[in-house]
C-alpha positions as CSV (number, residue, x, y, z in Angstrom):
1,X,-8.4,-41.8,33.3
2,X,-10.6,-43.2,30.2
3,X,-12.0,-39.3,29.9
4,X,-8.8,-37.3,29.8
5,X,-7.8,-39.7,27.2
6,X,-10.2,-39.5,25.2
7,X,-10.7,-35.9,25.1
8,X,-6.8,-35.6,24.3
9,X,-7.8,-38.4,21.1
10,X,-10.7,-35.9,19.8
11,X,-8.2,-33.1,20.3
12,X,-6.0,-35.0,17.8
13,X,-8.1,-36.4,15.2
14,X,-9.8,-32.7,15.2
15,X,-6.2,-31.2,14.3
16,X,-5.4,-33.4,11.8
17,X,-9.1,-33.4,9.9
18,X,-9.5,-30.0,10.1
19,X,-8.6,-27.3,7.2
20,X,-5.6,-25.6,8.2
21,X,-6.0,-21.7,7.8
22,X,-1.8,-21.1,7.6
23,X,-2.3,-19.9,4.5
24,X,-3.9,-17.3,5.4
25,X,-2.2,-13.6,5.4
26,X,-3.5,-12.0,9.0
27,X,-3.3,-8.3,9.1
28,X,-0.7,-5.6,10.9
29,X,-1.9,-2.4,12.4
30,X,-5.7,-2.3,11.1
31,X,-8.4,-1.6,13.5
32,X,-12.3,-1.4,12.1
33,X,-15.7,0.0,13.5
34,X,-18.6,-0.9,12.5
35,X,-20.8,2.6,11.8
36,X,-23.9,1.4,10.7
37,X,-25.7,-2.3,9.4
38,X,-28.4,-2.9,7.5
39,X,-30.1,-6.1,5.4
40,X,-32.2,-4.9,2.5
41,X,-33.5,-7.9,1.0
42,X,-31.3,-10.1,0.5
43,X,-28.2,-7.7,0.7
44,X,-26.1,-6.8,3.5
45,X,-25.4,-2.9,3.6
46,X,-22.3,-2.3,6.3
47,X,-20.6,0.7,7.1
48,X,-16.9,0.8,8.6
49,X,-14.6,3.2,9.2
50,X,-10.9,1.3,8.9
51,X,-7.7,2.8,10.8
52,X,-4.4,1.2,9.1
53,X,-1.3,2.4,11.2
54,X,1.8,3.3,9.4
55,X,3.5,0.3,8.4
56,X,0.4,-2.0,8.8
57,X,-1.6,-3.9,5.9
58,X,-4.9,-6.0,5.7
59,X,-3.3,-9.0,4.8
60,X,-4.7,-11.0,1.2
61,X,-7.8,-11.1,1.2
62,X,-11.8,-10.5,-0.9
63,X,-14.9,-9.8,-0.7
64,X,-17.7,-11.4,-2.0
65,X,-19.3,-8.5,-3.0
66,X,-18.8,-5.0,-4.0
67,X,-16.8,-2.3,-1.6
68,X,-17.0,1.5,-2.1
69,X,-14.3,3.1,-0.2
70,X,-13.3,6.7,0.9
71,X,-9.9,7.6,1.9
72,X,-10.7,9.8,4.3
73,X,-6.9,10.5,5.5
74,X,-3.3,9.6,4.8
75,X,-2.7,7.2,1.7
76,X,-3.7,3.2,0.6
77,X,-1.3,1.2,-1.7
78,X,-3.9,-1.1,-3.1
79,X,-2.0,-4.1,-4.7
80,X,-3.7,-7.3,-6.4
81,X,-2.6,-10.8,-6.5
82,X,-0.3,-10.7,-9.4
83,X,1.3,-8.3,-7.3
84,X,0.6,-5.2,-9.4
85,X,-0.3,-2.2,-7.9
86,X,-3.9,-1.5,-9.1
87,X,-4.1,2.0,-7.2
88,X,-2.6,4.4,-4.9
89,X,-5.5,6.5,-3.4
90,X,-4.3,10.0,-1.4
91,X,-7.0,11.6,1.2
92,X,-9.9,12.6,-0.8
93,X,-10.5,9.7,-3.4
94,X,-13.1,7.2,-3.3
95,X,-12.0,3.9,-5.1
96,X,-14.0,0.7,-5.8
97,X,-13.3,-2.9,-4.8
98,X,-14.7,-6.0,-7.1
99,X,-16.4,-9.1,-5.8
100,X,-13.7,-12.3,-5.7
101,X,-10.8,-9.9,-6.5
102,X,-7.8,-11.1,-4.1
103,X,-5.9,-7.9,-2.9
104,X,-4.3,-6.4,0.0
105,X,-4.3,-2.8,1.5
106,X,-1.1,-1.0,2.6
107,X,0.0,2.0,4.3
108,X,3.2,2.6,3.0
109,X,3.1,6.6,4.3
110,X,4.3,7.8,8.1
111,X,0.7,8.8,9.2
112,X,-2.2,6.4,9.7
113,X,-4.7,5.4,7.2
114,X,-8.5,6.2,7.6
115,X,-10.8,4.9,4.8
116,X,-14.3,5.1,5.1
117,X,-16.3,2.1,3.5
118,X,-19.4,0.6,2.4
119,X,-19.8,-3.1,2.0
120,X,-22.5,-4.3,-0.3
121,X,-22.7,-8.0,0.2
122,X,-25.0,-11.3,-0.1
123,X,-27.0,-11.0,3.2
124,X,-25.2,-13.1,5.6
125,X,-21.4,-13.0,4.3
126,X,-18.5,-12.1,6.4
127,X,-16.9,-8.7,5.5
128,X,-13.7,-10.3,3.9
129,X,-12.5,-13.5,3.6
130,X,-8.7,-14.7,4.2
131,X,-6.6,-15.4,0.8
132,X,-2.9,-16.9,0.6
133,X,-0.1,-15.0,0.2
134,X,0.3,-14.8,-3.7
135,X,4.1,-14.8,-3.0
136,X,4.9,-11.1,-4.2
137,X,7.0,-10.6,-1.2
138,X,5.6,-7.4,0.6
C-alpha cells in the first residue's frame, strides 16, 4: 500500500513544482513535414512544408533563429504581438521571419494554406517555441 502512495505523493509534488505551459497558445488546423535536415556547423538547416486549414492558426509563438518562408498556395495573415498585422502574403511571396519575434500565422481565406519554409537555427533548437497569448483577441 506504501508504493501506490507514494507514487500518487510524487505525482503531486511533480504538479505543483513543475512550470505550467497554460500559457501557451497550441495551434488549430496546421499539419508540418519535415522535407529535408541538415547541421552545418553549428547551425541547424530544416526544411518544412506547413499545411494551415482554413480557419486554423499556429498559435503565439518564435523562433530562435531566422525563417525564410514561401507561400506556396492560398494566403497567411502574419500578426505580431502587439497585435499588428505585419504582413499578408498571397501564393507566390516569400516573407522573412526574425529570431525572438513573438507572432502567429493565420488563414483567414476558405482554401488551405501551404507555405514552404526554411529554418536557419542554433544546432540543436526546436523549430518554434510556445509564447502567451498577447491578449489581441483572435
Amino acid at each position: 500500500m506504501r508504493k501506490p502512495l507514494t507514487v500518487l505523493a510524487a505525482a503531486a509534488l511533480a504538479a505543483v513544482l513543475v512550470p505550467s505551459t497554460a500559457s501557451a497558445t497550441p495551434g488549430s488546423g496546421v499539419t508540418g513535414t519535415i522535407l529535408a535536415q541538415k547541421t552545418i556547423g553549428s547551425t541547424d538547416y530544416t526544411l518544412r512544408e506547413i499545411t494551415v486549414q482554413p480557419g486554423g492558426y499556429t498559435g503565439w509563438h518564435f523562433h530562435d533563429g531566422t525563417l525564410y518562408a514561401y507561400v506556396k498556395s492560398g494566403t497567411l495573415t502574419h500578426n505580431l504581438a502587439d497585435c499588428s498585422i505585419d504582413g499578408i502574403f498571397h501564393a507566390g511571396r516569400a516573407f522573412t521571419e526574425k529570431p525572438d519575434q513573438v507572432h502567429i500565422g493565420r488563414n483567414l481565406g476558405t482554401t488551405p494554406l501551404v507555405l514552404e519554409v526554411l529554418y536557419v537555427l542554433p544546432a540543436g533548437s526546436p523549430l518554434s517555441e510556445d509564447a502567451p497569448d498577447p491578449g489581441c483577441g483572435f
